[in-house]
C-alpha positions in Angstrom: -51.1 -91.2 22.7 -54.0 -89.6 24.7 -56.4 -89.9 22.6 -58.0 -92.7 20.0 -58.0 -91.3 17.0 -55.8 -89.0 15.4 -57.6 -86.0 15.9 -57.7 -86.3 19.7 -54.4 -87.6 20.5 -52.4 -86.0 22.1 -48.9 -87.3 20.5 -49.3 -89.0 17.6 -47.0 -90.2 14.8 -48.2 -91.1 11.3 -48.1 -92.5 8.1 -45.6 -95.4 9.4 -46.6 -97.9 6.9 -45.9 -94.9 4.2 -42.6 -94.5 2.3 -39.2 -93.7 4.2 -39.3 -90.4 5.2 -43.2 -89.4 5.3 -43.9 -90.2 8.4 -44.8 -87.0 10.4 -45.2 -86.5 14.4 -47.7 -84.4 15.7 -48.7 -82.8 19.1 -52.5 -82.5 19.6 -52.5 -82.1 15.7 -50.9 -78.2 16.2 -47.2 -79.3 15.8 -46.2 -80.9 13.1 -42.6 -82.5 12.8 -42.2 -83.9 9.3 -39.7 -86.2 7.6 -39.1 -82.6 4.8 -37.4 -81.6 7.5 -40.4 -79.0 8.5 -41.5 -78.1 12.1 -44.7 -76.0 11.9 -48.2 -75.4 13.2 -51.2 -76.3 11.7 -53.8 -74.2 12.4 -51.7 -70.4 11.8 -50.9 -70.6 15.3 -47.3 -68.7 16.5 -44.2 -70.8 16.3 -41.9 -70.3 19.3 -38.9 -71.8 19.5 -37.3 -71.2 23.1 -38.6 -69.6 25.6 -38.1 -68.7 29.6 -36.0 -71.4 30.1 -34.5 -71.3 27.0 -30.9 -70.4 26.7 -29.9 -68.9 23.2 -31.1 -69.5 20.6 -28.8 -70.8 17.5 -30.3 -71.6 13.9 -28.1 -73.0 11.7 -24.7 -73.1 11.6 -21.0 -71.8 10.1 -21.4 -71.5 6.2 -25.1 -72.3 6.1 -27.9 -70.0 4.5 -31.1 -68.8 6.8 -34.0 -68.1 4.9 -36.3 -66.0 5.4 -39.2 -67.3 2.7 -41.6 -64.2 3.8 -38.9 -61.5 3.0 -37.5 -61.5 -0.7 -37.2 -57.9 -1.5 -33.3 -57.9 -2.9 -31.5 -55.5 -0.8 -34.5 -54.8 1.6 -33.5 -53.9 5.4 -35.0 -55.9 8.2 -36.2 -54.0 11.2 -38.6 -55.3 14.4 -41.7 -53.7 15.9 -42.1 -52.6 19.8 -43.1 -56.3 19.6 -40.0 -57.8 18.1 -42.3 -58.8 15.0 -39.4 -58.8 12.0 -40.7 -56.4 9.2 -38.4 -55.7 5.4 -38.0 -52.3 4.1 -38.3 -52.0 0.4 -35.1 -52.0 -1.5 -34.7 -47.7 -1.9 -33.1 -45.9 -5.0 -29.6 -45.5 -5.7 -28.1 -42.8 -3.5 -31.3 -42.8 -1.1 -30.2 -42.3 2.6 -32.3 -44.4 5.6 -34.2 -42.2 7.7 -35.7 -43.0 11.1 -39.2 -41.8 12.3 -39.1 -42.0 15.6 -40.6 -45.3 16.8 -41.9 -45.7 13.2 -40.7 -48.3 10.5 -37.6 -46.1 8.9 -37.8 -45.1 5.1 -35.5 -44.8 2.4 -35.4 -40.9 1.1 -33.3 -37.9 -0.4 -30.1 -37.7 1.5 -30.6 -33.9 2.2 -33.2 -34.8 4.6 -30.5 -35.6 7.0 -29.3 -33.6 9.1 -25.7 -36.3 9.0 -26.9 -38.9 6.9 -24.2 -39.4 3.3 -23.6 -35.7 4.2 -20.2 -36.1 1.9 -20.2 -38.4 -1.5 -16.9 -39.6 -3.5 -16.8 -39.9 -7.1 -14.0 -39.9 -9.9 -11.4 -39.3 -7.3 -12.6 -36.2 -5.4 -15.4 -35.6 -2.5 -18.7 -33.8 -3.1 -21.3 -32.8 -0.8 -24.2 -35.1 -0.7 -26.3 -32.5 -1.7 -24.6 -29.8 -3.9 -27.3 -26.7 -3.3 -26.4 -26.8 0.4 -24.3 -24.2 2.1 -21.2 -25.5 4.1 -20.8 -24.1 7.4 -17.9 -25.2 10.3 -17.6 -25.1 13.7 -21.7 -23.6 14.2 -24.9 -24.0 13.2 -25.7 -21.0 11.4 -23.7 -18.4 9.5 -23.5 -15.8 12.4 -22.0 -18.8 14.6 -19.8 -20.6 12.5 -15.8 -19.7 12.5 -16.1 -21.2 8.5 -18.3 -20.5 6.2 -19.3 -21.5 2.3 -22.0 -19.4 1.3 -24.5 -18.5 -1.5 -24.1 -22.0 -3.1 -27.4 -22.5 -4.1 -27.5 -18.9 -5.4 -26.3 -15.1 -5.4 -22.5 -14.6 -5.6 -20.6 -18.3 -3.6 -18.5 -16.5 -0.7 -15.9 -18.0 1.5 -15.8 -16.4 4.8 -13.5 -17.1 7.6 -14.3 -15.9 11.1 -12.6 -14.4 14.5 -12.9 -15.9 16.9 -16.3 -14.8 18.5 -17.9 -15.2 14.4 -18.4 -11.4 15.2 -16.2 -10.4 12.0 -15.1 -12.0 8.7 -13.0 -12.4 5.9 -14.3 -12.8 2.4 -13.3 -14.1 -0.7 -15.2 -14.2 -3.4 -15.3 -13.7 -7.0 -18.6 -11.8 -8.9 -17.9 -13.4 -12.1 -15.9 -10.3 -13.5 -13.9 -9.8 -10.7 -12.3 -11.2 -7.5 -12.9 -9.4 -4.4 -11.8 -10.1 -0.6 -13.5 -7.8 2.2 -13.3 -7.6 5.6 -16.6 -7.0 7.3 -15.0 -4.2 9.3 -11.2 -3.7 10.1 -7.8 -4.8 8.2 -7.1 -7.2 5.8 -3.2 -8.5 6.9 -1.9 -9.8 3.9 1.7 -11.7 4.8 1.6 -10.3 8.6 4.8 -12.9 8.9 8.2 -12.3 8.0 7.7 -13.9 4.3 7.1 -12.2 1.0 3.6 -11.1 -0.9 4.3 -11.5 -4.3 1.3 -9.8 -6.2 1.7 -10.8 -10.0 -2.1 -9.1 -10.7 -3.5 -5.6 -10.7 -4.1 -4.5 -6.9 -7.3 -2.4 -7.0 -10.0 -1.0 -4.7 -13.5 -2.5 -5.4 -15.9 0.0 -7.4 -18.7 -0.5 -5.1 -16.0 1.6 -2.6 -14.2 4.3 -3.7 -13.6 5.9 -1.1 -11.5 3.2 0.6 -8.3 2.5 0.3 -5.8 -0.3 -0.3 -3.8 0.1 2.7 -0.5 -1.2 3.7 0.5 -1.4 7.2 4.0 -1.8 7.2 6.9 -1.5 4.5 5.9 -1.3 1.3 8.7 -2.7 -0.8 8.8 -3.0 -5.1 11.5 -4.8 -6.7 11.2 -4.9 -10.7 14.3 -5.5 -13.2 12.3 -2.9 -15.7 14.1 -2.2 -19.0 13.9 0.9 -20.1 11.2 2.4 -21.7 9.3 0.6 -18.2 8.5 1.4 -14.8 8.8 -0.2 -11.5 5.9 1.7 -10.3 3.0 3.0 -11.9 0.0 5.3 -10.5 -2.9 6.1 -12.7 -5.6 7.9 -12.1 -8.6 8.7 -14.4 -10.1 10.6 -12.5 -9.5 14.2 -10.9 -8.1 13.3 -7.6 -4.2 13.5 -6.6 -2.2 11.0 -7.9 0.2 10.6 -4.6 -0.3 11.7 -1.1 1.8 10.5 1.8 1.4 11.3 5.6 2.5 10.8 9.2 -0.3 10.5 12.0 -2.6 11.5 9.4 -1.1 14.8 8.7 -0.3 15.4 5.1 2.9 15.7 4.4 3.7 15.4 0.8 1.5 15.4 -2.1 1.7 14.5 -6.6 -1.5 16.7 -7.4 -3.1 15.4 -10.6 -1.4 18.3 -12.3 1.9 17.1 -11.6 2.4 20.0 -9.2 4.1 18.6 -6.2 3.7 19.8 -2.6 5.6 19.4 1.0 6.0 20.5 4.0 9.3 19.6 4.4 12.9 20.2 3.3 14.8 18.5 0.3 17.9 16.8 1.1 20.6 15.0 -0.3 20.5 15.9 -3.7 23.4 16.7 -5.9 21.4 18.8 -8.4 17.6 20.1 -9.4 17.1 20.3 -12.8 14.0 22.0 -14.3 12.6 23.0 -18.0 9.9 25.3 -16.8 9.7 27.2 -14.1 10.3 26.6 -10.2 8.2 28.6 -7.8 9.4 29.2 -4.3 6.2 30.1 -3.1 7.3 30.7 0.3 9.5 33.7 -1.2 7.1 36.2 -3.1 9.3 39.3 -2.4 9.7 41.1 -5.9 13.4 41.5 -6.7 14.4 39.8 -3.5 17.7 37.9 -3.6 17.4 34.0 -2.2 20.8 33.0 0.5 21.5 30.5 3.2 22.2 30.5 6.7 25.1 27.8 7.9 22.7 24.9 8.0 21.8 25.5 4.3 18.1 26.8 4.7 17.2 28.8 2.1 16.0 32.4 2.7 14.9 35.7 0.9 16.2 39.0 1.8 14.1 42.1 1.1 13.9 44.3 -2.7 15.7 47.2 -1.4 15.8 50.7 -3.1 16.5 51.8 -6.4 20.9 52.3 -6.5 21.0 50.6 -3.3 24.1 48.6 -2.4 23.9 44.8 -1.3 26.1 44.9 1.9 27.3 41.7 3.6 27.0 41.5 7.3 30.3 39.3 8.2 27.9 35.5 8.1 24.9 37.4 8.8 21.7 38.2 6.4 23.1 40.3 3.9 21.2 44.1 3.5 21.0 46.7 1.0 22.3 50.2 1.9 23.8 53.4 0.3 26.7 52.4 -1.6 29.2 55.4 0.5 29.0 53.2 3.1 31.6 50.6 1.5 34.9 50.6 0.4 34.6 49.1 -3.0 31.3 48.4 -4.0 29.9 50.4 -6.8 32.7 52.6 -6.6 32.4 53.5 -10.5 29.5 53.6 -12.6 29.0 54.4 -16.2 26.9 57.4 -17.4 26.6 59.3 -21.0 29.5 57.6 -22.5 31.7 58.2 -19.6 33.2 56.2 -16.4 32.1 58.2 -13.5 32.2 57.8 -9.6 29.7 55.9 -7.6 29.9 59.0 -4.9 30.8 62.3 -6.9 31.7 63.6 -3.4 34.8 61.6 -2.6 38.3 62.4 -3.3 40.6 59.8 -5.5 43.3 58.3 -4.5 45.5 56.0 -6.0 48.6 53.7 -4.3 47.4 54.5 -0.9 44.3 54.8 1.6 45.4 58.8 2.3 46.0 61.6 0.4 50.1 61.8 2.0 50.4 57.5 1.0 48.8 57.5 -2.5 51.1 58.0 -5.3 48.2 59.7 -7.2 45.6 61.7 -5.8 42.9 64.1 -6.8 41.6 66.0 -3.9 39.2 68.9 -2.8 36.5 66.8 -4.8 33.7 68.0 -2.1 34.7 71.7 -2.8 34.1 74.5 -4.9 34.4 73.9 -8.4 38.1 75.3 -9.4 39.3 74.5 -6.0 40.6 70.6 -6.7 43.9 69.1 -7.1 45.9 66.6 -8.5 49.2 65.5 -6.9 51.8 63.2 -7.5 52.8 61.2 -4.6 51.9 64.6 -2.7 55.3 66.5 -4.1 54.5 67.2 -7.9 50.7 69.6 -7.6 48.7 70.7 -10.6 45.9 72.9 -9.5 43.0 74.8 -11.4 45.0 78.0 -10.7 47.1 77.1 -13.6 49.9 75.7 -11.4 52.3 72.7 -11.5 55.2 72.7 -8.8 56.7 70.8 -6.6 55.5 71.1 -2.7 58.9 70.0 -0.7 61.2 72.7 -3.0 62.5 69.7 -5.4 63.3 71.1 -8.5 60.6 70.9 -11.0 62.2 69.2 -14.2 60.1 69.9 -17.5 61.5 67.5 -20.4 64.5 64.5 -20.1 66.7 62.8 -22.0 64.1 61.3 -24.0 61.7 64.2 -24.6 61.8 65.8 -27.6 61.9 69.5 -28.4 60.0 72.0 -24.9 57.7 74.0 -26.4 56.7 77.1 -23.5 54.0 79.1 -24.2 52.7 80.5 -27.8 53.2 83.3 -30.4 51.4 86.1 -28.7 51.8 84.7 -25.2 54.4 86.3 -22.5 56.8 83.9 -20.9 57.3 85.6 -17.1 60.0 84.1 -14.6 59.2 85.6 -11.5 62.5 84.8 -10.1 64.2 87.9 -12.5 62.5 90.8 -12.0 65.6 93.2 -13.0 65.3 95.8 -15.3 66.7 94.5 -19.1 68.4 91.4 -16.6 69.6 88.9 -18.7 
């Protein structure tokens, strides 16, 4: 049609005195229709199907394959131009993430070229990183910004640091392949802040790179151990020169274990129902030679002065007790020992036995203070025996000189006078 020959017609269909099914129909010779069931150009022109008045477009149907004859590459992506022109991607390697180039035709590449792209990988039950070397931060960008952070995976010593919640300050754990080591970038590491129970079953040591920190604990500090003897529940060692033990309140030192064993405090000792020692205890706080240590009513030790050579301690009724001439008391010292003999404590005092006077004691020695020759001794006051060579009675008793259980009276010796003064008569009888 339009035309007389099949080169210039305009519709034309052919080969109808051919075999069923090879007859084609043409327009202009530029669209073919053919019985293979092919609609195509002849001349390499574009193919449209549709077009402004064209509703959608459906190819095919439910179950059916679409081929695609121009695009065989097994696994290869399909992607379009700013055109709409249909393009394949090559296939990519195993594990390869797709990466966009901005406006570009994407590209199949490392997976750690993405910023989120198979970030996280699963295999034999557990998840990996996509890219092992990387270090894992959470909720920021950067290390400084994050409130979690896995660090020093690709190299150095790995560290797990938690964050406040600023990402000012951390905590870190981490382990230097001797040792494991938590630090706190500045302040207090709480350990079991709640009310539950820390159970440490490792040594609890400060790190070498500080020694002059401390492992601190900031409230009770409770051991429980079921040691059997020959154990301990608690033990401190130091290998160096330092103290072993020092406790304090408001950072005043109040008690120390030096490394010596010596012990020092600055308060009192209470409570205890004995203090047992094999060496020797210093009092350090009473340095007074000879001094004698007593309480007071509340029990506080104190140390009362030396004194003087012969000196009397003297009690002063609940008081401190003093030392003091030894005349001064009734009974203390009152006899002293000297060359073999049992002397006086004051060689100036009378004695007096059975009574506090010389009329109420039922023996007495008196006129001690006086001249030598002048003392005497008296019975009760009524029976006297002085140096002048006298014994008689002082109230006119009769003076009795043997009883019925004294043997023969001896008066007097050969070449001695006997003289009564009561008979002074010449050749009396």
């Amino acid at each position: 049609l339009g035309g007389t020959a099949t080169t210039s017609a305009k519709f034309a269909v052919l080969g109808i005195n051919d075999a069923r099914g090879s007859q084609t129909a043409s327009l202009s010779g530029n669209l073919v229709l053919d019985a293979a069931s092919s609609i195509q150009t002849t001349q390499n022109q574009s193919l449209t199907l549709g077009g402004g008045t064209t509703g959608n477009l459906t190819l095919g149907r439910a179950s059916q394959n679409l081929f695609l004859p121009n695009f065989t590459t097994n696994g290869g992506l399909l992607y379009t131009s700013s055109t709409g022109l249909l393009t394949q991607l090559g296939a990519g390697t195993t594990g390869n993430c797709l990466t966009a180039n901005t406006g570009a035709a994407p590209t199949w590449g490392s997976c750690d070229g993405a910023g989120s792209v198979n970030v996280w990988d699963s295999a034999n039950g557990i998840i990996t990183q996509g890219n092992t070397t990387q270090d894992l931060l959470i909720g920021g960008l950067a290390t400084a910004s994050s409130k979690f952070a896995f660090t020093n995976v690709n190299s150095g010593t790995p560290t797990l640091k938690i964050f406040n919640s600023n990402s000012t300050q951390s905590l870190n754990l981490s382990h230097d392949g001797t040792n494991g080591i938590i630090t706190s970038s500045t302040g207090t590491i709480n350990i079991g802040n709640g009310a539950g129970t820390v159970y440490l079953d490792a040594v609890l040591t400060n790190d070498t790179t500080n020694n002059d920190g401390f492992v601190r604990v900031s409230d009770k500090f409770f051991v429980q151990a079921a040691e059997s003897t020959g154990s301990v529940a608690v033990l401190i060692d130091n290998s160096s020169t330092g103290d072993l033990l020092t406790a304090s309140a408001a950072g005043a030192t109040k008690f120390t274990i030096g490394n010596n064993g010596n012990i020092t405090a600055t308060g009192t000792l209470t409570g205890l129902t004995g203090l047992t020692s094999s060496g020797t205890i210093t009092l350090s706080a009473f340095s007074t030679n000879g001094g004698l240590l007593y309480t007071n009513a509340s029990g506080v030790l104190a140390q009362s002065g030396a004194g003087s050579a012969s000196q009397c301690l003297m009690s002063n009724g609940g008081g401190a007790p003093t030392w003091g001439a030894c005349d001064n008391t009734a009974s203390v010292n009152a006899w002293n020992t000297a060359s073999g003999a049992l002397v006086q404590g004051n060689t100036t005092l009378d004695l007096l036995v059975g009574g506090t006077s010389t009329s109420s004691a039922k023996f007495a020695i008196i006129g001690i203070n006086d001249a030598r020759g002048s003392q005497t001794a008296t019975l009760s006051g009524n029976l006297v025996l002085d140096t002048a060579g006298s014994l008689q009675t002082t109230n006119g008793q009769t003076l009795t000189i043997g009883g019925g259980t004294s043997g023969n009276l001896v008066i007097g010796q050969s070449g001695k006078n006997i003289t009564l003064p009561g008979y002074t008569g010449q050749n009396g009888i």
